[in-house]
TORDOMI-663214 format. One line per field, with one value per residue (C-alpha): x, y, z. Coordinates in Angstrom, 2 decimals, always signed. Layout:
east	c(X:...)
north	c(Y:...)
up	c(Z:...)
END
This chain:
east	c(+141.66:+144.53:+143.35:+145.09:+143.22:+139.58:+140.91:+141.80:+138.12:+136.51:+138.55:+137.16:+133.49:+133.49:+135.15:+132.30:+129.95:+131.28:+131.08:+126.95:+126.84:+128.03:+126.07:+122.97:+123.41:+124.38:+121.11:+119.17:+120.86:+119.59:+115.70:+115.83:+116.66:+114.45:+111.33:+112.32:+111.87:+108.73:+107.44:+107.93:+107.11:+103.57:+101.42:+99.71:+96.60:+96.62:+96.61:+93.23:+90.89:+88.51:+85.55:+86.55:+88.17:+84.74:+82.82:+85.66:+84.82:+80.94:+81.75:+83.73:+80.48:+79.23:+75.70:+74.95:+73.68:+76.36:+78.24:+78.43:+81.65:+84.57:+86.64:+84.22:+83.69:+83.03:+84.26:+87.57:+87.95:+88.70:+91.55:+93.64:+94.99:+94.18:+93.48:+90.91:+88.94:+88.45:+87.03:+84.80:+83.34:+82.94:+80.86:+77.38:+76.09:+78.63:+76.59:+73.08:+72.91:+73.22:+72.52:+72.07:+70.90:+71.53:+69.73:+73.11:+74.22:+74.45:+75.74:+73.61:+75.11:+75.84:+72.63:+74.23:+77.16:+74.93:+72.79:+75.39:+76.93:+73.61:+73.39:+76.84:+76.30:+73.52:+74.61:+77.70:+74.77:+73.23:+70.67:+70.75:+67.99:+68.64:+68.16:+67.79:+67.82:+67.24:+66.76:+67.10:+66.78:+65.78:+63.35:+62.95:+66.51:+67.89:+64.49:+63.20:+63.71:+65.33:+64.41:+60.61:+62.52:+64.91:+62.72:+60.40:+63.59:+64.59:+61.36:+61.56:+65.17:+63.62:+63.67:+64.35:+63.23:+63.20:+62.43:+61.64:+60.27:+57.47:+53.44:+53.36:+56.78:+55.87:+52.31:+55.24:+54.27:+54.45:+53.16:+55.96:+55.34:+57.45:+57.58:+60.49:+60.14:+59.73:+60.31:+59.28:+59.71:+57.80:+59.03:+56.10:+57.06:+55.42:+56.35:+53.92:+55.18:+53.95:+51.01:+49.53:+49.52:+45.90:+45.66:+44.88:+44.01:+45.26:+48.16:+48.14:+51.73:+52.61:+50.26:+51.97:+54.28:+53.30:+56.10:+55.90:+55.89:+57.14:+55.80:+57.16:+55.69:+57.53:+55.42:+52.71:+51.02:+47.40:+47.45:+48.28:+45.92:+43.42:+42.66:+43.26:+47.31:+49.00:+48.82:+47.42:+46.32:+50.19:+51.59:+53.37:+55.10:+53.78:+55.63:+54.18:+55.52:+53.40:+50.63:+46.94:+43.51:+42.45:+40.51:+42.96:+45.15:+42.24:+41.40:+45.56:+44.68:+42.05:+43.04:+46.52:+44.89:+48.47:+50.08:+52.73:+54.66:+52.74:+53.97:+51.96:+51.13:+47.25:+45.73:+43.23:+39.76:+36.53:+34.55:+33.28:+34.29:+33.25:+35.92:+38.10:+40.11:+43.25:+44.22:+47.84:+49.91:+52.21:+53.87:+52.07:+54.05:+52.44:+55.15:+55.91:+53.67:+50.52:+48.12:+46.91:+43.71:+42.80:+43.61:+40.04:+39.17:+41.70:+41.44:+45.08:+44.66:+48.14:+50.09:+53.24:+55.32:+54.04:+55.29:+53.96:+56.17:+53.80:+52.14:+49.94:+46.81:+47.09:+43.67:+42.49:+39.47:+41.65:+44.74:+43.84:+40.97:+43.56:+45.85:+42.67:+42.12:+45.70:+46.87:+49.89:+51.89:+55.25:+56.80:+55.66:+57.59:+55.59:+56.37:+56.06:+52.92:+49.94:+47.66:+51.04:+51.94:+48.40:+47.89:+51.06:+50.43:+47.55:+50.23:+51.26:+52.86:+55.09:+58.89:+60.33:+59.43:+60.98:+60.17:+61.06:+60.98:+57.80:+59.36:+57.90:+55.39:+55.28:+55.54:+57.89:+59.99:+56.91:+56.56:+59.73:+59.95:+56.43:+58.03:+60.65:+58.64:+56.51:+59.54:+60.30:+59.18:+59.26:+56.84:+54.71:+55.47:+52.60:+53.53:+55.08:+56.15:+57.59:+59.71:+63.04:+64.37:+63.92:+65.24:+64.90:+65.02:+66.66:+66.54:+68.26:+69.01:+71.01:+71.01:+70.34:+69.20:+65.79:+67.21:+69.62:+66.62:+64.36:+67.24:+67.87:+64.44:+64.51:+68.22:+66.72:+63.63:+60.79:+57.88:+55.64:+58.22:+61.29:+64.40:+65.71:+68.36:+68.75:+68.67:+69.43:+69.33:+71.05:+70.61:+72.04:+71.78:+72.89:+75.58:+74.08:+76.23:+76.21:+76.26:+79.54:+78.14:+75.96:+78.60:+79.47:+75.85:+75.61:+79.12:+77.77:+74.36:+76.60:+78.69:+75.80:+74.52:+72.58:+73.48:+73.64:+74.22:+74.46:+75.09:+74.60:+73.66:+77.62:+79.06:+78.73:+79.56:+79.56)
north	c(+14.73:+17.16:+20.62:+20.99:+19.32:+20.52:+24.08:+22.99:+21.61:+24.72:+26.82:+24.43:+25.00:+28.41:+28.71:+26.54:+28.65:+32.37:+30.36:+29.30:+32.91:+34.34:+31.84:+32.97:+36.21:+35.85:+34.23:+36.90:+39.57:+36.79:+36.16:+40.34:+40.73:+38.02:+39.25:+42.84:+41.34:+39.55:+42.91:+44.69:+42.26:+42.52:+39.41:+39.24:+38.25:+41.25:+43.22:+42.52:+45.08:+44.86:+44.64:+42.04:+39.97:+40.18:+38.75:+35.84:+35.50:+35.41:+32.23:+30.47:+30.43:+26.50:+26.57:+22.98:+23.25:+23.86:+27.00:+28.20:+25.90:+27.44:+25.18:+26.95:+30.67:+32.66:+32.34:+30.41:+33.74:+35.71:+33.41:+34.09:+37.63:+40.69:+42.36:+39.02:+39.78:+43.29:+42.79:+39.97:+41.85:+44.49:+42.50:+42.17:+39.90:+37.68:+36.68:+36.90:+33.12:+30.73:+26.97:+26.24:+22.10:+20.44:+17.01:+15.12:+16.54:+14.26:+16.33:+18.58:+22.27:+25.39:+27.13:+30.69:+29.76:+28.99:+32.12:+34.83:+32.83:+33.28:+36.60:+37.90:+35.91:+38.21:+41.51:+41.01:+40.72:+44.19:+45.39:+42.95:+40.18:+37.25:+33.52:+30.89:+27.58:+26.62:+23.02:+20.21:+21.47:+18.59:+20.58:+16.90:+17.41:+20.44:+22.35:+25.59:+25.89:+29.42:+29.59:+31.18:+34.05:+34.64:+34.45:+37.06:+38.99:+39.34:+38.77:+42.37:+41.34:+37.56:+36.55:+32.98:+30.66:+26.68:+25.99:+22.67:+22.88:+21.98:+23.52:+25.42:+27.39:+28.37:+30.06:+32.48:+34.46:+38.15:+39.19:+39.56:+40.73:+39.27:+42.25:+40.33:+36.74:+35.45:+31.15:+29.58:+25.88:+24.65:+21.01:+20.82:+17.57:+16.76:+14.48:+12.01:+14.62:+17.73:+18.98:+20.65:+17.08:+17.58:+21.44:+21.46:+25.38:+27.22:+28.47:+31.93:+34.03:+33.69:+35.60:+39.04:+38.01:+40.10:+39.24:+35.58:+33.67:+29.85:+27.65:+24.22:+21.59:+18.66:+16.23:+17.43:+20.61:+20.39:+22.98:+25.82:+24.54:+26.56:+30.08:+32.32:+30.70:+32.24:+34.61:+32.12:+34.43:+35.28:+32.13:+31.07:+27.72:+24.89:+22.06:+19.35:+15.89:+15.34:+12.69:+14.94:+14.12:+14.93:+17.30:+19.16:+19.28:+20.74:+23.45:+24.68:+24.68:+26.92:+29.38:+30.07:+31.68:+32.59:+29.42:+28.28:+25.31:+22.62:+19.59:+17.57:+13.49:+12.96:+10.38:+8.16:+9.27:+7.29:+10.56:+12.57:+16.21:+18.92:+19.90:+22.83:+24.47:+26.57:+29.55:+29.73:+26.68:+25.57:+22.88:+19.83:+17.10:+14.41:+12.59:+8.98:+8.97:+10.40:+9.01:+10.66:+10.00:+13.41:+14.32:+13.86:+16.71:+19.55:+21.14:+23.30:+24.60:+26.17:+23.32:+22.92:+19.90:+17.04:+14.71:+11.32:+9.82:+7.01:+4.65:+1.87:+4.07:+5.66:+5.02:+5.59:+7.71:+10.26:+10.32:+10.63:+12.87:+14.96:+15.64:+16.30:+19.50:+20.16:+21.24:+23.29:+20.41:+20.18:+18.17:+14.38:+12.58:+9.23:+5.08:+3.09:+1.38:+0.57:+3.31:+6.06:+4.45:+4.63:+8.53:+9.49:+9.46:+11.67:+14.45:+16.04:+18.90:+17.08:+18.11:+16.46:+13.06:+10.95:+7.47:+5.07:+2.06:+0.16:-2.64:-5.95:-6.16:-8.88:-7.85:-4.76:-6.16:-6.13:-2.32:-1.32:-3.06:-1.27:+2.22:+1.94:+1.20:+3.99:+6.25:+4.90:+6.87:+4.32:+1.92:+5.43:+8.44:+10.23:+9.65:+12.54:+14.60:+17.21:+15.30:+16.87:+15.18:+11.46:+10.36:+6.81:+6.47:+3.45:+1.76:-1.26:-3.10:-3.17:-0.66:-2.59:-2.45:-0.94:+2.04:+2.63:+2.16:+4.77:+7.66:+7.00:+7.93:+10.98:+11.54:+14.79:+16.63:+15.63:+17.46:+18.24:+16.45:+17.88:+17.05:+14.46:+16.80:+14.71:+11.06:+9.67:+6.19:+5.40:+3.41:+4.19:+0.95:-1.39:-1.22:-0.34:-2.01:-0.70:-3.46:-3.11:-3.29:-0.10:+2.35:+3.34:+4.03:+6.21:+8.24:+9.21:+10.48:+12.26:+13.83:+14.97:+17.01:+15.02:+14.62:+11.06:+10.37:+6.52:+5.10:+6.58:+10.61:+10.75:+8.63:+8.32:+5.18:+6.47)
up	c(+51.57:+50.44:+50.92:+47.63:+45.93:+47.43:+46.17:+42.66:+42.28:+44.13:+41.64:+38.81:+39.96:+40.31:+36.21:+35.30:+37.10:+35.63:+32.00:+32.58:+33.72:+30.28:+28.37:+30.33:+29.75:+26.21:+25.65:+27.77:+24.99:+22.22:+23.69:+24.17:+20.37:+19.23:+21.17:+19.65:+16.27:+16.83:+18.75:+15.29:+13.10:+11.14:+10.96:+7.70:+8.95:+11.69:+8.57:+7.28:+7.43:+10.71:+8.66:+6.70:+9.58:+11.23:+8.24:+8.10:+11.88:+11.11:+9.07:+11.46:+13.84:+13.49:+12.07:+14.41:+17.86:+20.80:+19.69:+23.26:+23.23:+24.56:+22.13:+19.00:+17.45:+18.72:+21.99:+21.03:+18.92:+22.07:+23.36:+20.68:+20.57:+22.26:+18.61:+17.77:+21.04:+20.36:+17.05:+18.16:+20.70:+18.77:+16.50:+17.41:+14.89:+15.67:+18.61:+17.39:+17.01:+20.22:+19.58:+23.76:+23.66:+26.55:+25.64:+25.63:+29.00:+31.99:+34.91:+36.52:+35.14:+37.23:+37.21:+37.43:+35.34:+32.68:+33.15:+33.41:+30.09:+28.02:+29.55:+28.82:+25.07:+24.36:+25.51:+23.33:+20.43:+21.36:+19.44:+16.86:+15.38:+17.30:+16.69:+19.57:+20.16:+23.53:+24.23:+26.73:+29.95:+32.37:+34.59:+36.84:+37.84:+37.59:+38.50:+36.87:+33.36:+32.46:+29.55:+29.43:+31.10:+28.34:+25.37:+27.70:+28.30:+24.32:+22.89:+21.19:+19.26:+18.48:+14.90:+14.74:+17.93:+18.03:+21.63:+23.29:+26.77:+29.11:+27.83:+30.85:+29.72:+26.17:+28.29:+29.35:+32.73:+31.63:+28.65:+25.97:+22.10:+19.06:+16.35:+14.69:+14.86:+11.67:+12.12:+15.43:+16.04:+18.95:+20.67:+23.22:+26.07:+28.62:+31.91:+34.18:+37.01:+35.41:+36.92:+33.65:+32.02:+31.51:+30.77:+27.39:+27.51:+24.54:+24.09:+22.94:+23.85:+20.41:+18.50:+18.88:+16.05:+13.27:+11.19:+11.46:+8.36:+8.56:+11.93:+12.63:+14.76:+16.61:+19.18:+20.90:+19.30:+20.23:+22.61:+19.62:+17.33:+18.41:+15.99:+19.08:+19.13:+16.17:+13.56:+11.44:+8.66:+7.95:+8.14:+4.57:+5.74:+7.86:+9.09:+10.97:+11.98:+14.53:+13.68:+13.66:+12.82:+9.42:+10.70:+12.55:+9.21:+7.42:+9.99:+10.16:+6.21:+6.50:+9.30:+6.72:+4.07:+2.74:+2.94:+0.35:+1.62:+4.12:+5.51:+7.60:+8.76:+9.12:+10.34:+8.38:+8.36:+7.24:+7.49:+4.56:+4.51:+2.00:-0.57:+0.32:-1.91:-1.19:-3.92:-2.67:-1.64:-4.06:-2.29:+0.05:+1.46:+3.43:+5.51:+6.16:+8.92:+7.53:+5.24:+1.89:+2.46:+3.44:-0.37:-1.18:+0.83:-0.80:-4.23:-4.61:-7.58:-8.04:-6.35:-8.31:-5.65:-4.11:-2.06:-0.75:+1.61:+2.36:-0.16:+1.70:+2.02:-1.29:-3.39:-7.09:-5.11:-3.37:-5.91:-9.36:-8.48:-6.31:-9.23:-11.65:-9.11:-9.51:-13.11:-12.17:-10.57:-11.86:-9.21:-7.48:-5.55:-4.80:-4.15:-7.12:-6.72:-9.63:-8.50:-8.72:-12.02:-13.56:-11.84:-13.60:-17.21:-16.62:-15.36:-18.75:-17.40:-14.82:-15.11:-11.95:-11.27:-7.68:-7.89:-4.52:-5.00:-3.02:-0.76:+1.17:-1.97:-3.84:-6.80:-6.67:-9.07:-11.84:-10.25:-10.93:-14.27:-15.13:-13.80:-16.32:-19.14:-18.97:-18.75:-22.24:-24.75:-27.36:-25.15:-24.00:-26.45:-24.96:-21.20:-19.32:-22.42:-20.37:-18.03:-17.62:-14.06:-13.08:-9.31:-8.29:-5.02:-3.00:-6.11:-5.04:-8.67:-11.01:-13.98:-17.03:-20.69:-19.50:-17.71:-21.26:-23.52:-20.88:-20.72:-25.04:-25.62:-23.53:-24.73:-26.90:-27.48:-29.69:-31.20:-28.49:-25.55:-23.54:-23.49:-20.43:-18.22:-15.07:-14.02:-10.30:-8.95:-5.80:-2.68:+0.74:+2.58:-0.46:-2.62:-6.41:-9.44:-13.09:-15.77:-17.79:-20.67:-19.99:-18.73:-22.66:-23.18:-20.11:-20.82:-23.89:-22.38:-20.01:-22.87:-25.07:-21.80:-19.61:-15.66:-14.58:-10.98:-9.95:-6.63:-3.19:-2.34:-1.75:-4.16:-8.07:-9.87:-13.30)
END
């Protein structure tokens, strides 16, 4: 090739070259003025006052399980800026909650990892009240559980604690005291390879809690229900799911002299027991599980809610008598069966009435008919004169002329009868329809004051 020619092209190149050189730095002059501007520039939300950032942070914390997740608050709060990480670790309460569950992990985690993660968490919280959740750990697999020793560790800062572990954990090795805790809730498990399958010793680490008020129950419990366990005579609230003998319901009712709100699940009992009578609790729920049976054996004289979440075992001899000992009760929630229906126009004080609706009987739709009738004070003018709030409960029909002609009779208050201020009916596993012909009816009970909800708990038809 001409040598001519190679030095035209070389001359060419080496223009082009010199030209990307001025661009480049021309844009190096740009990005320097540019980052200048940002360096100066104010964000607005840098601007906010550190206390108040701090309480906006506080509400960004999830209030579900798994908020040691990089990708959540509080620990996605220190990625962001150098002036966001200060603040939030400079914000002890910010920490004070830690939602550890594991019951949905698969892999076998990093042992240390884990630990010097709680342990960092919780220094971060300092000296404030904390509340834990620490569940899931899969002691078959990944060995000792950790965490008897952090609950002995922070037992002094403790004030909320829902723990599920093995019996031989909550025991706790050293002896730790719990002047804060106020709410425990104790998951008790155990496993055919756990040596202390049959230890049914007491439990007692957990009554050096002076301050706690509200105790909650899920599986196995029998190994706390002892006197000895827990500071039963401060307890206020009760919650128990777990399936106990009536006499084991009766006893946690009589150790809690100070008891307000109790849920628990009984079994059925054929046994006579003496009456007993509690001055305090205002509110009793029996759940799904249980059976009211036991309601022959309480007098709760100041009982204001009650709740029946089963209805096959409900009798004339344990009801009726039940709500004869209980003249404060304002609110029932019940199934619709003959014996609720026939119990409830004795309650002339009742304000808040849930009725669900009794299925696989055959004659619920005689019940339900029956329900609605005595709500109408036309049919029953002395029936439930003080009723304010009516909630049917997967009420799976359609609302008719006999819902319209219940709610018009309630529509405003009579001598000697309140006023109707709420009515619900929904279903959440069947669509619930509203005959056209009714919705002018219920628009105008809605415009002269009265809340109407019809549907499902999320949706409203009207």
């Amino acid at each position: 090739m001409d040598t001519s020619i190679l030095r035209k092209r070389l001359a060419e190149v080496k223009k082009a070259i010199a030209q990307q050189h001025q661009i480049s730095e021309e844009l190096l002059d740009q990005e320097k003025v540019i980052q200048l501007q940002l360096d100066n520039t104010i964000y607005p939300i840098l601007t906010i006052p550190p206390e108040i950032t701090c309480k906006i942070f506080i509400q960004c914390v999830p209030s579900k399980a798994g908020n040691h997740h990089p990708t959540l608050a509080p620990l996605l709060l220190l990625r962001v800026c150098s002036a966001w990480r200060t603040i939030a670790l400079s914000t002890p309460s910010l920490w004070s909650t830690l939602h550890l569950d594991m019951t949905q992990r698969s892999t076998v985690p990093n042992r240390q990892a884990l630990e010097n993660r709680i342990r960092s968490w919780l220094e971060y919280a300092g000296g404030c009240p904390l509340s834990l959740t620490l569940r899931g750990w899969n002691f078959s697999t990944w060995g000792p559980c950790p965490f008897p020793a952090i609950i002995t560790r922070y037992a002094s800062q403790l004030r909320h604690l829902d723990a599920k572990m093995r019996p031989a954990n909550f025991r706790l090795r050293d002896i730790a005291e719990f002047p804060l805790l106020q709410t425990l809730t104790i998951h008790c498990f155990t496993h055919p390879s756990d040596v202390t399958l049959n230890d049914h010793t007491p439990i007692t680490a957990w009554r050096t809690a002076p301050k706690l008020l509200e105790i909650t129950f899920e599986r196995q419990c029998n190994r706390f229900l002892h006197p000895e366990c827990l500071p039963w005579n401060r307890l206020t609230t009760i919650n128990c799911t777990v399936r106990l003998k009536a006499d084991e319901c009766l006893a946690m009712v009589r150790w809690a002299p100070l008891l307000i709100r109790l849920v628990i699940s009984p079994c059925s009992t054929s046994v006579n027991r003496p009456l007993f009578s509690h001055s305090r609790l205002e509110s009793l729920t029996i759940s799904r599980h249980g059976n009211p049976d036991i309601l022959r054996f309480l007098g709760v004289p100041i009982l204001r809610s009650l709740r029946l979440l089963y209805w096959r075992d409900l009798t004339d001899e344990s009801f009726i008598p039940f709500l004869s000992r209980s003249p404060a009760l304002r609110m029932l929630t019940c199934h619709t069966s003959r014996r609720s229906l026939k119990a409830l126009r004795t309650l002339t004080q009742l304000t808040d009435l849930e009725l669900f609706e009794t299925p696989y009987v055959d004659d619920h739709e005689q019940l339900s008919t029956a329900a609605l009738f005595m709500l109408d004070r036309e049919r029953e003018p002395d029936t439930l004169p003080h009723l304010k709030s009516v909630t049917l409960s997967n009420w799976g029909k359609e609302v008719d002329e006999r819902v319209i002609q219940a709610l018009h009779s309630r529509r405003v208050a009579q001598e000697g009868g309140a006023k109707l201020q709420a009515f619900r009916a929904f279903h959440e596993n069947q669509p619930m329809r509203i005959n056209e012909d009714q919705i002018p009816h219920l628009r105008r009970f809605v415009a002269e004051g009265m809340k109407i909800h019809i549907g499902s708990n999320a949706v409203n038809l009207l």
